[in-house]
C-alpha positions, 0 to 999 in steps of 0.5 A: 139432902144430897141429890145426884146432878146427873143420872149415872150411865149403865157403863159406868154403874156396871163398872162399879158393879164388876166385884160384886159377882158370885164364885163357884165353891172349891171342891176337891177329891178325898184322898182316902175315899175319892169323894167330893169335899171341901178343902181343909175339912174333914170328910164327912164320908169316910172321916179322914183328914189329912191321913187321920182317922178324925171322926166317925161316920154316920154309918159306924155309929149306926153300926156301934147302936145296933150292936 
């Protein structure tokens, strides 16, 4: 079994170990309704994409239910 001859320095494991950090999500602005989202999603407050009316929101079903 191989065993390392010598210890390995903090420098050189933490050398190593410089792509393994986290990165914060992108969040951008809806166009239509100024909200927080994620890029190339749909946004889930108001239901545009790119311009388009692409699904309905929570509020406009619970609106057609109670109708």
């Amino acid at each position: 079994m191989a065993v390392p001859k010598r210890r390995v320095s903090s420098t050189r494991r933490d050398k190593r170990r410089t792509h393994d950090k986290l990165t914060p999500p992108t969040v951008v602005t809806c166009p239509q309704c100024k909200a927080p989202i994620m890029p190339h999603t749909a946004c889930k407050a108001c239901g545009y994409y790119d311009g388009v009316k692409v699904m309905r929101t929570r509020d406009e079903i619970k609106a057609a239910n109670a109708e």
